[in-house]
matplotlib code that plots the C-alpha trace (Angstrom):
import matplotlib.pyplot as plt

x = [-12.6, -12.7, -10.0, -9.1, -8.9, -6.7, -5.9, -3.0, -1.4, -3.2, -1.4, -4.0, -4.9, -7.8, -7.8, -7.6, -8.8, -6.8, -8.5, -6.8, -4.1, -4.7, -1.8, -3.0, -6.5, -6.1, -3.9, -5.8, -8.9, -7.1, -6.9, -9.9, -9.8, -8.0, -10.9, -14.2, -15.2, -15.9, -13.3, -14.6, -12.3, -12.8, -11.4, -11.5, -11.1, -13.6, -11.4, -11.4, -8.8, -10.7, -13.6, -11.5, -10.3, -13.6, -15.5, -12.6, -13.2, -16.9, -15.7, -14.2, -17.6, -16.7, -19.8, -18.8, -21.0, -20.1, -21.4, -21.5, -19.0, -16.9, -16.1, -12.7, -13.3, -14.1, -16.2, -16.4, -16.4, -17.2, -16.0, -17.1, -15.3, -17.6, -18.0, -15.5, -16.4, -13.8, -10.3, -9.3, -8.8, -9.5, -7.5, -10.0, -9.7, -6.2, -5.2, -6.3, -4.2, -1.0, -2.1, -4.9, -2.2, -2.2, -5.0, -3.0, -1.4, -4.5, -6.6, -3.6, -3.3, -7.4, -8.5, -5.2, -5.3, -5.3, -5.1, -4.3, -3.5, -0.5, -0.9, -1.0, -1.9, 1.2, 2.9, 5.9, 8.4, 8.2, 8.0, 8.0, 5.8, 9.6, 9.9, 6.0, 6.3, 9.7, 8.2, 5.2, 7.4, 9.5, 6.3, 5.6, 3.6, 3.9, 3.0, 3.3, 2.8, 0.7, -1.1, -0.8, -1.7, -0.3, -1.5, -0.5, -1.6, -0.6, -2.9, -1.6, -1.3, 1.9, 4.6, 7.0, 10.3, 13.2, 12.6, 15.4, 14.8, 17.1, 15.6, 13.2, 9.8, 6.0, 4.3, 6.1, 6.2, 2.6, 1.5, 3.8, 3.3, -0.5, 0.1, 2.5, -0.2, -2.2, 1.3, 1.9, 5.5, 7.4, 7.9, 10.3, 10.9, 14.4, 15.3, 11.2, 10.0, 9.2, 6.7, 3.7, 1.4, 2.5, 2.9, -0.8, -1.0, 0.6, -1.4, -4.8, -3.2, -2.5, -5.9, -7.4, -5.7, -2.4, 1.1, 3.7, 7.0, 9.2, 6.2, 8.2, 11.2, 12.9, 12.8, 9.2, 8.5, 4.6, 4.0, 1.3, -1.8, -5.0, -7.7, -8.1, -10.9, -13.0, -11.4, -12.4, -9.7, -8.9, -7.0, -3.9, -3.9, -2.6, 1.1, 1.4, -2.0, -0.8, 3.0, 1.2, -0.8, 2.2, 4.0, 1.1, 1.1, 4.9, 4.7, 1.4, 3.4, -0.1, -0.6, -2.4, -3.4, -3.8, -6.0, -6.5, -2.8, 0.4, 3.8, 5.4, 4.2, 6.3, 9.2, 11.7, 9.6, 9.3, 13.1, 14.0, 11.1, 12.9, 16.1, 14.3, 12.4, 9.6, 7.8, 6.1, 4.9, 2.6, -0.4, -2.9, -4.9, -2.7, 0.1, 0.5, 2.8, 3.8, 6.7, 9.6, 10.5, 9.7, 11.1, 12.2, 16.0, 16.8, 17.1, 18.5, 16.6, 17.0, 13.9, 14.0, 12.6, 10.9, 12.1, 13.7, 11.9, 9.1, 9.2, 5.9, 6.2, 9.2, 7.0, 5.4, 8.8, 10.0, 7.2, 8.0, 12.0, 11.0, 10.4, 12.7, 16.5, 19.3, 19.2, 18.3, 19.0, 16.6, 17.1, 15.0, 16.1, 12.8, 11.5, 13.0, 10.9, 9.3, 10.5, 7.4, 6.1, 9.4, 8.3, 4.9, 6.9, 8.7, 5.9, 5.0, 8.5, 10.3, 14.3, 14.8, 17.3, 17.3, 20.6, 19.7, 18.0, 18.6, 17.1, 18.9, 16.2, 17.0, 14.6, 12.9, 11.2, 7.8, 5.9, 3.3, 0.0, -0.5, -2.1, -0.7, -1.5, -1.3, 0.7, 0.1, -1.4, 1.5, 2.5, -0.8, -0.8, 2.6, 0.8, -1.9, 0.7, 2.7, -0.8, -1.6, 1.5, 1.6, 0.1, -2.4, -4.5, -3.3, -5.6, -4.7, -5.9, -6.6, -7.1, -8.4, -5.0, -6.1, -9.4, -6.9, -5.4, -6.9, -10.0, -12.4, -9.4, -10.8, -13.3, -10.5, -8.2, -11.0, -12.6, -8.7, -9.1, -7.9, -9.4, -9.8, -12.7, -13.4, -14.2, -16.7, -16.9, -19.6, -18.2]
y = [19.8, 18.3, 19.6, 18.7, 20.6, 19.4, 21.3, 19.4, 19.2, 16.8, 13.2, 10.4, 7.4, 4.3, 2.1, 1.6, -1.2, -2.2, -2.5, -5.2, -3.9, -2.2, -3.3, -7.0, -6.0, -4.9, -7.7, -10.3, -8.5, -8.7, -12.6, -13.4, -12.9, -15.8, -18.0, -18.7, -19.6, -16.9, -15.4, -14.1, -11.6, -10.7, -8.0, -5.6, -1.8, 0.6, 3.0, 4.8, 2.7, -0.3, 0.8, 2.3, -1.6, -2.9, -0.6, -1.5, -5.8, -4.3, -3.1, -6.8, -8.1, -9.6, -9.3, -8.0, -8.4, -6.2, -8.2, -6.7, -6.4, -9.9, -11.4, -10.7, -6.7, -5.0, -6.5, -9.5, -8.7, -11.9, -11.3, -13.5, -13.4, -16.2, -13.9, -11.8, -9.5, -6.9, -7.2, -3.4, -1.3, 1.8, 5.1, 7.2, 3.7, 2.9, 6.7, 6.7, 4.3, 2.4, -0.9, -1.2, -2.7, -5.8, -6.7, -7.0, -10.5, -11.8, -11.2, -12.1, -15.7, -16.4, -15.0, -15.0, -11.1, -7.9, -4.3, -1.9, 2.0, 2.8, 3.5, 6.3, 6.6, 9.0, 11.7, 9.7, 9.2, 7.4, 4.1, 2.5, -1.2, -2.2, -5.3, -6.5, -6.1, -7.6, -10.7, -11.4, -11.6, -14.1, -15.7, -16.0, -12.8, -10.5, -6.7, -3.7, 0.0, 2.4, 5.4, 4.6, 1.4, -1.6, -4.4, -7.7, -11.2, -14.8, -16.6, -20.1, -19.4, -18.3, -20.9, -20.9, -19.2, -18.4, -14.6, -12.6, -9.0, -7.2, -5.3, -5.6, -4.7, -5.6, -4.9, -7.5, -9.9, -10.0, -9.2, -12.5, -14.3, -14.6, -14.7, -17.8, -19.9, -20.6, -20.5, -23.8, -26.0, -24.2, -20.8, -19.4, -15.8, -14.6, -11.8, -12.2, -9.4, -10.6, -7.9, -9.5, -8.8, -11.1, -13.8, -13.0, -13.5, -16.6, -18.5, -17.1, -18.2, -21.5, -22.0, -21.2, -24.1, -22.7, -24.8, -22.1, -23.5, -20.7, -18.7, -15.9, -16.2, -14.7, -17.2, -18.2, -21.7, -21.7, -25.1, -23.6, -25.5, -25.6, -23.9, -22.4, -22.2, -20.5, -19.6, -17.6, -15.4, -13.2, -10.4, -9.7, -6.4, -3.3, -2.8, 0.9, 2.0, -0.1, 2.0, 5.4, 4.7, 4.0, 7.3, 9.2, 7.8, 8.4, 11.9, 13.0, 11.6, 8.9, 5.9, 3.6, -0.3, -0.9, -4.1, -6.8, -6.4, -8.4, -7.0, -9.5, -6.8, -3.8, -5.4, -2.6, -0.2, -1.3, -1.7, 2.0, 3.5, 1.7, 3.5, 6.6, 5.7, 4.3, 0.9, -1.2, -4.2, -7.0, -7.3, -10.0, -8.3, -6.8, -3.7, -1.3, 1.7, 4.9, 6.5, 5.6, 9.0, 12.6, 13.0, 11.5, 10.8, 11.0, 8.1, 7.1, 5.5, 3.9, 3.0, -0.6, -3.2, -6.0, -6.7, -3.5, -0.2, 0.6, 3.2, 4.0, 4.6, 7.3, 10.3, 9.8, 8.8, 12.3, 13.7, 12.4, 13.2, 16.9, 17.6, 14.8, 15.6, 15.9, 15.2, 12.0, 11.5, 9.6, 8.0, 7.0, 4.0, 2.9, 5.9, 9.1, 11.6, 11.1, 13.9, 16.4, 16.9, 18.3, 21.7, 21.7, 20.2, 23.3, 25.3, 24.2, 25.0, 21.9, 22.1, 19.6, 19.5, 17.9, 15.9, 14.0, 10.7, 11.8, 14.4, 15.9, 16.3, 18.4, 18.0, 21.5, 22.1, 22.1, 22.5, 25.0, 24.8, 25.9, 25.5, 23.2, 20.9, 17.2, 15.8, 12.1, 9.1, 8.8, 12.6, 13.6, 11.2, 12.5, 15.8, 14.4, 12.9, 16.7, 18.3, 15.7, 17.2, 20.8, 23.5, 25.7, 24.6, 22.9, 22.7, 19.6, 20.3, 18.1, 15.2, 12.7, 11.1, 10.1, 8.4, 6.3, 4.8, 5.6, 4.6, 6.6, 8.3, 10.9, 9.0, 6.8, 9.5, 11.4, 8.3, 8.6, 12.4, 14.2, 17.7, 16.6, 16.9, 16.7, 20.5, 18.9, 21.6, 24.2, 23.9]
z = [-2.3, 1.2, 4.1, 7.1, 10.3, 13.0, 16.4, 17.6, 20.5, 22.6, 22.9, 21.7, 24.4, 23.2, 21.0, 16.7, 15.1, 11.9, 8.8, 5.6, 3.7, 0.9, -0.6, -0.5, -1.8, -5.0, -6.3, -5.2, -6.7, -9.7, -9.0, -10.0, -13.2, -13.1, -12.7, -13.8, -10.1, -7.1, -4.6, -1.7, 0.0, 4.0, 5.9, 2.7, 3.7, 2.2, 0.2, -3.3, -4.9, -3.7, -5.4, -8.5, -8.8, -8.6, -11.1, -13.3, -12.4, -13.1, -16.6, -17.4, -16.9, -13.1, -11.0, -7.8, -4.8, -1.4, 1.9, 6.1, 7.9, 7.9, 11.7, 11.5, 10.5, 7.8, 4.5, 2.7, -1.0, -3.6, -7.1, -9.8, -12.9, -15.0, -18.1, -19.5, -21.1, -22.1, -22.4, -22.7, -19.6, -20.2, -19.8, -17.8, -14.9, -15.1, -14.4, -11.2, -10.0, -10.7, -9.4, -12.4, -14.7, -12.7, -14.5, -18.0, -16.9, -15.8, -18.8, -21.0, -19.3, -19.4, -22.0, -24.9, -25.3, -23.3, -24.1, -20.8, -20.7, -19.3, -15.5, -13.5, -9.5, -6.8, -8.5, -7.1, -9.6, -12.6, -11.6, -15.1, -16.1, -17.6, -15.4, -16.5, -19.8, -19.9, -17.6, -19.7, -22.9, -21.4, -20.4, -24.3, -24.7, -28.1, -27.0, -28.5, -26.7, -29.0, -28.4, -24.4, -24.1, -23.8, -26.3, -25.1, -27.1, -26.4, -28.9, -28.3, -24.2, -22.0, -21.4, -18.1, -17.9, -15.5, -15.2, -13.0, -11.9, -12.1, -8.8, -6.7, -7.7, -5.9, -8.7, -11.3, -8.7, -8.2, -12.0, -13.1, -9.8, -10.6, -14.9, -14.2, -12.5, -16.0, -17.9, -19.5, -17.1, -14.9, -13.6, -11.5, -10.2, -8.8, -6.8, -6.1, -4.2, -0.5, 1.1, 3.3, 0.7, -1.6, 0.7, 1.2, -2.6, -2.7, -0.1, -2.1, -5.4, -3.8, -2.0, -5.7, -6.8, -7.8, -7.6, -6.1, -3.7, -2.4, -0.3, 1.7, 0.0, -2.7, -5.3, -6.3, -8.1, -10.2, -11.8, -14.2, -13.7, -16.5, -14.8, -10.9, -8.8, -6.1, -2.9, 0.5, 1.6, 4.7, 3.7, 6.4, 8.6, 6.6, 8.6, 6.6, 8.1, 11.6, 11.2, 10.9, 13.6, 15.8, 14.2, 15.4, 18.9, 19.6, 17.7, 20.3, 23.4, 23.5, 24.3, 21.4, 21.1, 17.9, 17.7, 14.8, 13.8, 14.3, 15.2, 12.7, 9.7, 11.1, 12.6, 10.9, 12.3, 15.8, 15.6, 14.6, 16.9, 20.0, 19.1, 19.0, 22.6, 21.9, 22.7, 20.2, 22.0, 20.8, 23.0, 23.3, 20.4, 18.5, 19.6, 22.2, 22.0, 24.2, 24.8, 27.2, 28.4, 27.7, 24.2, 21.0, 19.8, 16.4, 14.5, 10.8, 8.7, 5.3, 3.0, 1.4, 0.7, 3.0, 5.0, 5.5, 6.6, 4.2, 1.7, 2.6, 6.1, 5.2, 5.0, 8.8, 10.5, 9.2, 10.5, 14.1, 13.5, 13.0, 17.0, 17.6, 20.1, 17.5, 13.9, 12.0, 8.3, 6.2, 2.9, 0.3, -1.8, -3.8, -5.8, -6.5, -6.1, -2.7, -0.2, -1.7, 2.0, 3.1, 1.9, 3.6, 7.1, 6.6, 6.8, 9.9, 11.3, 10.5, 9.6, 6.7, 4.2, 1.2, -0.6, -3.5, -2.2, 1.7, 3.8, 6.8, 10.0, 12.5, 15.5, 16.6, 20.2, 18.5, 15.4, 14.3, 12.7, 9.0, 5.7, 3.9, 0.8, 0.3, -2.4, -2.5, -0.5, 2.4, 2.6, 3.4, 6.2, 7.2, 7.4, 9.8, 11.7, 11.5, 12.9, 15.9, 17.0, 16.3, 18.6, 17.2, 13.8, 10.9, 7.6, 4.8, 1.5, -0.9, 1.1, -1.4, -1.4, 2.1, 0.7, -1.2, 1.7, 4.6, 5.8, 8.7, 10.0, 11.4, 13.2, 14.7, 15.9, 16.9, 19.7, 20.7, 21.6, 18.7, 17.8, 14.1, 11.7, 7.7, 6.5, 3.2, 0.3, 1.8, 5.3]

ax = plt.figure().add_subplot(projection="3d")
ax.plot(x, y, z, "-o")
ax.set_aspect("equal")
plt.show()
């Protein structure tokens, strides 16, 4: 199982480029099931669950075909769903990541039936489907759960319906944002999720043919429309992989410009960051950052959703809180079990302590290289980020979570001077 080796200490100056969000790739992936026509995607990163989401598009019977490098970065991927040809998503797919049960709406809307394992994906709390399956009932659907899966038919097609959440979730909003497009009338979402990513979702959906009013805000309107079409698509710039990138910066003392990003994605960010004395500024090309002064301040931070401070920036801000003047007390709002890199921080000589949902981080002069283990897609990072800033040598285990998310990280802290390399299985 790969590692990786970082001798930290040295504060990072040149430039990133930004690859698309992975968070905006998969569900529109998933969107084209909804049509018998070809999406072509640009700017799609090269990461595991991107390829976990098309072997399962693959399994469907979509023909999938991966292009260069697209002019505005990464690669243009075109997915053609003419054929379906299964309507089960396996167990040994879906497992290895939640977002694979986006596909159950989809299929369900085209093709009047669909049968999906239960999801897997972070060891991050439980994160239950609750608010899909509820959606796609009101949406007309008759679905049973047996022996994992979930066994969804709508033989005489989906109609629309006024379908409140009762929180916030991405994942419904997308799965019944793109099911409500073939539904028969009028949909509307409330209490809609409002992330960047599904705006990105929207305007896809909508250049496929689809009817939506509300793009942006919180209450989505879908006039359901017969068929959809083809579309070509440019994903937006991934603002977690743009946030960690600035995290890392500010933690190393660098200076970073971070180029085919916008400064729009990670306002929240940029505003706690500035409190904690750090610049964020848009440049012509994207973002610079550096620090203002010789240290950080502590800063509090509450996780919520867009457009508060992401959840999923959490684990790297307390990462740069743990050298940090003074204390800072973060709180996690969205899932409740995502402070598992607080004991590996530790290990490296960071004071944290944990109080239900919040975690008390008092700022030490320095931190300390160490072994320590990965436990999901944004802790590891929060260990990279832990290890850019350490003195002496820090070693992350199981760093496929990183392949998840993450793509050539090494190389691109590396051509911005950090001492940090991939140890592969015989090294």
């Amino acid at each position: 199982m790969d590692r990786i080796r970082i001798r930290g200490g040295v504060p990072l100056d040149g430039t990133i480029a930004i690859g698309g969000a992975k968070n905006a790739a998969l569900p529109l992936m998933t969107a084209s099931l909804l049509t018998a026509e070809t999406v072509s995607l640009d700017n799609v990163p090269d990461l595991a669950d991107v390829a976990t989401m098309s072997n399962l598009l693959v399994q469907h019977g979509a023909a999938i075909g991966i292009g260069e490098a697209s002019p505005l970065g990464g690669r243009r991927i075109d997915l053609s769903a003419a054929h379906i040809t299964s309507i089960t998503a396996p167990y040994d797919l879906v497992r290895k990541m939640r977002a694979s049960v986006l596909v159950l709406g989809p299929l369900l809307a085209r093709c009047g039936r669909a049968r999906v394992s239960l999801p897997g994906g972070c060891a991050i709390g439980t994160r239950p489907i609750d608010l899909h399956i509820g959606g796609l009932r009101q949406l007309g659907a008759h679905i049973e759960l047996s022996q994992g899966y979930v066994d969804a038919r709508a033989p005489k097609g989906l109609r629309g319906a006024e379908i409140v959440f009762p929180s916030v979730s991405v994942g419904a909003t997308e799965h019944l944002l793109m099911t409500a497009c073939l539904a028969e009338g009028e949909t509307v979402l409330v209490n809609a999720a409002r992330e960047p990513e599904i705006t990105d979702l929207a305007e896809c959906l909508v250049a496929m043919g689809a009817r939506i009013d509300g793009i942006g805000s919180d209450r989505l309107r879908v006039e359901g429309v017969a068929r959809l079409h083809g579309a070509v698509h440019p994903i937006i710039p991934d603002r977690i992989e743009t946030g960690t990138y600035i995290m890392a910066a500010a933690a190393t003392g660098g200076e970073l410009r971070l180029t085919r990003t916008r400064l729009d994605l990670v306002t929240a960010v940029a505003r706690a960051l500035d409190s904690a004395g750090v610049e964020v500024a848009a440049a012509e090309d994207g973002i610079l950052v550096r620090r203002r002064g010789d240290g950080l301040d502590g800063v509090d931070v509450m996780t919520e959703p867009y457009p508060g401070y992401p959840t999923d920036l959490q684990a790297q801000f307390m990462a740069l809180m743990a050298t940090a003047r003074g204390a800072s007390m973060i709180t996690e709002t969205i899932f409740e079990n995502r402070f598992m890199h607080v004991p590996e921080l530790a290990r490296m000589g960071a004071n944290i302590n944990v109080h239900g949902a919040s975690a008390m981080v008092r700022g030490v002069r320095r931190l300390t290289g160490a072994p320590v283990m990965a436990t999901d897609l944004r802790a590891s990072v929060s260990l990279v980020v832990a290890g850019l800033a350490a003195e002496g040598e820090t070693v992350i285990n199981r760093v496929y979570h990183l392949d998840r998310g993450y793509e050539r990280l090494e190389d691109k802290l590396a051509a911005c001077g950090a001492r940090i390399e991939r140890l592969r299985d015989d090294a």
